[in-house]
N, C-alpha and C positions, 0 to 999 in steps of 0.2 A: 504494500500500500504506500509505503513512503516513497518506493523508488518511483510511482504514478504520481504522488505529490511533488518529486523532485523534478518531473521533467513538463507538466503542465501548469506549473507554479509559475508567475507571470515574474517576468524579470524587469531589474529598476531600467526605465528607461532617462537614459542621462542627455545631458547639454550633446553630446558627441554625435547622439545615434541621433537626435534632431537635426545636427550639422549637416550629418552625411545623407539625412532622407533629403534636406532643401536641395542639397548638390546634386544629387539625382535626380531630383525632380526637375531642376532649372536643367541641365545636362540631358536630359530629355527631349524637352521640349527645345533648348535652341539646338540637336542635333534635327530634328523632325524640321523645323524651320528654315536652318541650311539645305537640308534633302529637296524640299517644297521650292525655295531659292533656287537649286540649280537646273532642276525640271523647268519652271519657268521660266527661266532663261537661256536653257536651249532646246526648247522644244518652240512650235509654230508660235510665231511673232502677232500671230492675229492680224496682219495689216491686210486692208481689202483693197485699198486704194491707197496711190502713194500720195497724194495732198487731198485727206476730207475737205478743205475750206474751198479747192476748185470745182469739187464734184457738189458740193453741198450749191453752187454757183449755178450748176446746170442741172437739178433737180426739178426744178417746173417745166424746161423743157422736154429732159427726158418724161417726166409722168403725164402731159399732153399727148407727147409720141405712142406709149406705153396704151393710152385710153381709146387713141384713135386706131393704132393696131386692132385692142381686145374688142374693138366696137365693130370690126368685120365680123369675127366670129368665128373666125377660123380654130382648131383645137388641133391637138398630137398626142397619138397612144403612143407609150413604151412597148415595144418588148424585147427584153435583153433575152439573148437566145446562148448557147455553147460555142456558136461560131462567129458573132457579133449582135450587132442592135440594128432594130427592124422600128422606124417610126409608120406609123398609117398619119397621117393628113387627111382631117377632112373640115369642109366648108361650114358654113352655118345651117344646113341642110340637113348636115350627117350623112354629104356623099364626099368621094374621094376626090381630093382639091388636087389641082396643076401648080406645081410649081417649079422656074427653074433648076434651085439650090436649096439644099438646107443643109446645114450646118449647125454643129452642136458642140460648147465647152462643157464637159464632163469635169468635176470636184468632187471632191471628198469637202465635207463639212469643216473638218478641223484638219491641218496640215495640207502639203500639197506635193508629198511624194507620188500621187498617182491620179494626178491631173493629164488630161490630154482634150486634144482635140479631136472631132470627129469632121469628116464630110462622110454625108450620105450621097449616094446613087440612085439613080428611079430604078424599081424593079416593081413596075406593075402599076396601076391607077393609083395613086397618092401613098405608095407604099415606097418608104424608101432605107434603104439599108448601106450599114457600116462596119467593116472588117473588125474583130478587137472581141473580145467578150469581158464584162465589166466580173471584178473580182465581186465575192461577199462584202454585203456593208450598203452603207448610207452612203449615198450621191445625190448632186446636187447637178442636173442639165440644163443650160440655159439655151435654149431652140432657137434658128433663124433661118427662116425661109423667105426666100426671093421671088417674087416672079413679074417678069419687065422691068429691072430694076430695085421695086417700089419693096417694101417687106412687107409681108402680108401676116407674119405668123413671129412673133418673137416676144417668147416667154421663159422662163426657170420655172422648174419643177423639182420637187425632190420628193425621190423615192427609197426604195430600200432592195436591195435584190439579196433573194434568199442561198442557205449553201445549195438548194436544188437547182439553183440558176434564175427561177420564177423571180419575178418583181410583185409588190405588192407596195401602195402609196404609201 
């Protein structure tokens, strides 16, 4: 019975052992804060644009452009396929729209090791397709199609493509 009272009998807690819990605990915490520091600082920069105050300059322009585009009516399906990405275009109808060119900047949300560009090809009435297949993960597309010219169709979408290849919004 003593030997259970000798080792669960609570021991005097001195100035020391207080010393040495603050120093642990501060030594904790600014080692986690250095860790968190250098992640920050080299991992993506966040920069979207390189001068906000220029773009912030041409922001009613762009969102004029932006309302008279979405006021045709034009729209774009995804689908990331094994062997690249197949958009369909269609009109305000919901038939398949003509267009020159479309063209697509493909992102990742955060970072930008697998950013690219795309050009599509017609392969069929408003069906148009691009070599490449999009890894797993969250992408961000920003669409642009032409035709005479004029842009008829120019929007970002972000979607999410599964490990089965499927996309889903």
């Amino acid at each position: 019975m003593t030997l259970i009272r000798s080792i669960f009998q609570p021991k005097e807690f001195t100035g020391k052992h207080m010393l040495f819990s603050m120093v642990a605990f501060f030594a904790v915490i600014f080692t986690v804060n250095m860790i968190m520091a250098r992640f920050a600082v080299t991992t993506w920069s966040g920069l979207v644009v390189p001068n906000t105050y220029v773009a912030s300059q041409q922001f009613n322009t762009q969102a004029a452009q932006s309302r008279a585009i979405a006021a045709k009516g034009f729209d774009v399906a995804f689908d990331p396929g094994s062997d690249g990405v197949s958009i369909l275009l269609t009109d305000s109808n919901g038939l398949p729209a003509v267009a020159d060119s479309v063209s697509a900047s493909l992102r990742r949300p955060v970072g930008t090791e697998d950013d690219r560009e795309l050009v599509f090809l017609a392969d069929g009435p408003g069906k148009f397709t691009a070599e490449g297949a999009l890894a797993e993960g969250e992408w961000i597309a920003h669409v642009t199609a032409l035709r005479g010219g004029e842009i008829i169709y120019k929007k970002g979408r972000r979607f999410h493509v599964g490990a089965d290849g499927g996309m889903r919004p």
